[in-house]
PLY file of the C-alpha trace (Angstrom):
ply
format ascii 1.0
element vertex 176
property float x
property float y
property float z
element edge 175
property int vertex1
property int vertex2
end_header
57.61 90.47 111.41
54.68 92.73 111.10
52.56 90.13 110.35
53.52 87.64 113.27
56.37 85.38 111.53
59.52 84.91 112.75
62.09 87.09 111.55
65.04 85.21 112.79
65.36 82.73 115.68
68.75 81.45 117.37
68.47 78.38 119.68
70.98 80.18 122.18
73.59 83.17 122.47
76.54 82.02 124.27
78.51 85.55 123.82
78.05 89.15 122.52
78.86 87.80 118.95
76.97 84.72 118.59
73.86 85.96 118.86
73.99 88.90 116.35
71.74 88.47 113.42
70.74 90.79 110.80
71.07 92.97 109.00
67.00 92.48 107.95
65.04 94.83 105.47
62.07 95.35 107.96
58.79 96.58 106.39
56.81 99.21 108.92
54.94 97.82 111.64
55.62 96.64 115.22
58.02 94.02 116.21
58.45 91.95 119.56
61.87 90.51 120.69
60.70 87.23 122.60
63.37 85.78 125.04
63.13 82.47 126.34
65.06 81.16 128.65
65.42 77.35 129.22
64.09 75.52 132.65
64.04 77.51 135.28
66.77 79.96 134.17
66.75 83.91 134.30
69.72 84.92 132.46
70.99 88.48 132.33
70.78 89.97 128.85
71.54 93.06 126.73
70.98 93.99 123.25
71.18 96.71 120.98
69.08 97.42 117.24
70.76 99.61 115.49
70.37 100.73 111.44
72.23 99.76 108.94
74.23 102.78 106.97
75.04 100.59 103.99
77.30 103.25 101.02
77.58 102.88 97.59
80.20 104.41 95.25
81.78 104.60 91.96
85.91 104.48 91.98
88.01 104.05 88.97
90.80 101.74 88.14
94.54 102.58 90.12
92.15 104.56 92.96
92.95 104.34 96.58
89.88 104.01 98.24
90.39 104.30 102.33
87.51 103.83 104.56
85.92 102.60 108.13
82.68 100.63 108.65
81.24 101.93 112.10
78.06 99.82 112.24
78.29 96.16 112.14
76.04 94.77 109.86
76.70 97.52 107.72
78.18 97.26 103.75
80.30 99.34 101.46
80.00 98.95 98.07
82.47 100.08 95.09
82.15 99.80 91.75
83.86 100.08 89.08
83.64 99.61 85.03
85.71 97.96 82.58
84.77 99.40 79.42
85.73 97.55 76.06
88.68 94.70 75.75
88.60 92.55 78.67
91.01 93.61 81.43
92.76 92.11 84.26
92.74 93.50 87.43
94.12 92.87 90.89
92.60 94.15 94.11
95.38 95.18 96.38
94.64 95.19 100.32
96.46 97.93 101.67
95.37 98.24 105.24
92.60 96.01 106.85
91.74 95.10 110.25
88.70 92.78 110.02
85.61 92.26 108.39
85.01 90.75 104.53
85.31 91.92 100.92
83.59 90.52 97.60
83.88 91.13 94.43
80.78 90.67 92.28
80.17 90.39 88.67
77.42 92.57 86.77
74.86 90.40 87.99
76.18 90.87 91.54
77.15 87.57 91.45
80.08 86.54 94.17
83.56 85.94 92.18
85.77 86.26 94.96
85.64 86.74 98.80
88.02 86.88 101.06
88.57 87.66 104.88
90.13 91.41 105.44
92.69 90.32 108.47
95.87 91.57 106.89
97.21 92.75 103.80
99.57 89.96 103.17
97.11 87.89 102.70
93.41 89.65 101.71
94.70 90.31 98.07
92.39 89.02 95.89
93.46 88.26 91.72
94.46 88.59 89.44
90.64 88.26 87.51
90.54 89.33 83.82
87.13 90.77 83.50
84.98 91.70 80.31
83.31 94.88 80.27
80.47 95.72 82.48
80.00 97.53 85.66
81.54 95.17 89.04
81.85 95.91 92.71
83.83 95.74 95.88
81.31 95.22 98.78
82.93 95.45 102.01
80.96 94.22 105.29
81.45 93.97 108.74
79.78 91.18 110.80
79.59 89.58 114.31
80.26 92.95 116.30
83.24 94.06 114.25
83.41 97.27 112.91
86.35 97.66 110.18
89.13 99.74 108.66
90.10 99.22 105.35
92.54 100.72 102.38
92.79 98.88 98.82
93.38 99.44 95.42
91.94 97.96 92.22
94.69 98.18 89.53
95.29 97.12 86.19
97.73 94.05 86.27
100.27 94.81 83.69
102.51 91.71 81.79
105.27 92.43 80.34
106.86 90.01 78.06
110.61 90.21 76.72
112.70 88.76 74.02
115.94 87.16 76.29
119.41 85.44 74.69
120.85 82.68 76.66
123.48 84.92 78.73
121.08 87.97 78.80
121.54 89.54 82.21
118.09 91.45 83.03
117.34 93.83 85.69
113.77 95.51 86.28
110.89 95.64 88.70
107.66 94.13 88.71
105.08 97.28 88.17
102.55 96.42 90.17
101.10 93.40 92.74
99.14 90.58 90.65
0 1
1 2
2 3
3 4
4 5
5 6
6 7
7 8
8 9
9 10
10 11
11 12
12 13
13 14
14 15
15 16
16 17
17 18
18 19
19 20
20 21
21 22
22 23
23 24
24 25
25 26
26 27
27 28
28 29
29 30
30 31
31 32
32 33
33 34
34 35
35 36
36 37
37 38
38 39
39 40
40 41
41 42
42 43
43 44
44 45
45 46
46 47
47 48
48 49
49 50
50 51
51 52
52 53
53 54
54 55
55 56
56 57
57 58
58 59
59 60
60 61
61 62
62 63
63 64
64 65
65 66
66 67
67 68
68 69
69 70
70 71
71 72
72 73
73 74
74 75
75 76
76 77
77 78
78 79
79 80
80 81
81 82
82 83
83 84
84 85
85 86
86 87
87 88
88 89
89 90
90 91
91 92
92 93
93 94
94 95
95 96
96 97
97 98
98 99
99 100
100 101
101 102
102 103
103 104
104 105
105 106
106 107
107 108
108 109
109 110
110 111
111 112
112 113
113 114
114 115
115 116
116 117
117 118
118 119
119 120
120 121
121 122
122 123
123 124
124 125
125 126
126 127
127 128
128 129
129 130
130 131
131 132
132 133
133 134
134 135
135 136
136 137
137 138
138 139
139 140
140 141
141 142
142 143
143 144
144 145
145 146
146 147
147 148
148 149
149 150
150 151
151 152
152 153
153 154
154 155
155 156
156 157
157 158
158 159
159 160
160 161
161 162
162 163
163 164
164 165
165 166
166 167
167 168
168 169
169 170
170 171
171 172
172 173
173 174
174 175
């Protein structure tokens, strides 16, 4: 850092995702990049800094919220409020191609996190959740940039009265 600590330090890269690190808050100053290659080795390298475009943004409840993270390394963060009686919610993946998402509490504490691979199986829920403000952060890591499409959405019960012999025929709502 500025002040001549290490930042980060990796004992070796072996490919163009191992040896990403970051994202770091980095105060002003100057930085070096040291490189130091073992015995009498001169490797070929490459690298790339790049800044971090980390979003927030407030969605509501049933919302589809579609998006793309270019950078990786970079975060998108969506939250939402349950306001009153506790509610449960599920958070419906509806197109993903890599990267993670989290869902935090009001102290932006983790509840749930999950890879975003596929949306069979990145749901995540049902949570019932009291009121406060919470958040979908979405990141990218290790080179990946991602693509993603969900929904946070009330998960409804219903609850009926059946007779031995009752015959019923409906649809589930909603996922969760």
């Amino acid at each position: 850092d500025s002040t001549g600590a290490a930042v980060f330090a990796i004992a070796a890269a072996t490919s163009a995702t191992t040896g990403d690190r970051g994202p770091f808050t980095l105060a002003a100053g100057d930085y070096s990049l040291v490189l130091d290659p073992t015995g009498d080795d001169t490797p070929d390298y490459r690298f790339q800094v790049v800044p971090v475009a980390d979003s927030t943004q407030a969605i509501a409840l049933g919302q589809i919220v579609t998006g793309a993270i270019a950078v990786s390394g970079s975060k998108h963060r969506f939250e939402f409020e349950i306001a009153g009686e506790p509610t449960t919610v599920y958070l419906d993946t509806l197109l993903a191609s890599a990267g993670t998402w989290t869902l935090r509490d009001p102290n932006d504490v983790s509840i749930a996190s999950d890879p975003l691979t596929s949306t069979a199986t990145g749901d995540l829920g049902p949570f019932t959740l009291a009121a406060g403000v919470y958040a979908i952060e979405i990141s990218a890591a290790g080179g990946a940039t991602v693509s993603y499409q969900f929904q946070v959405h009330e998960a409804l019960d219903t609850v009926a009265t059946l007779e031995v012999g009752d015959t019923v025929t409906d649809a589930i709502p909603s996922a969760g």
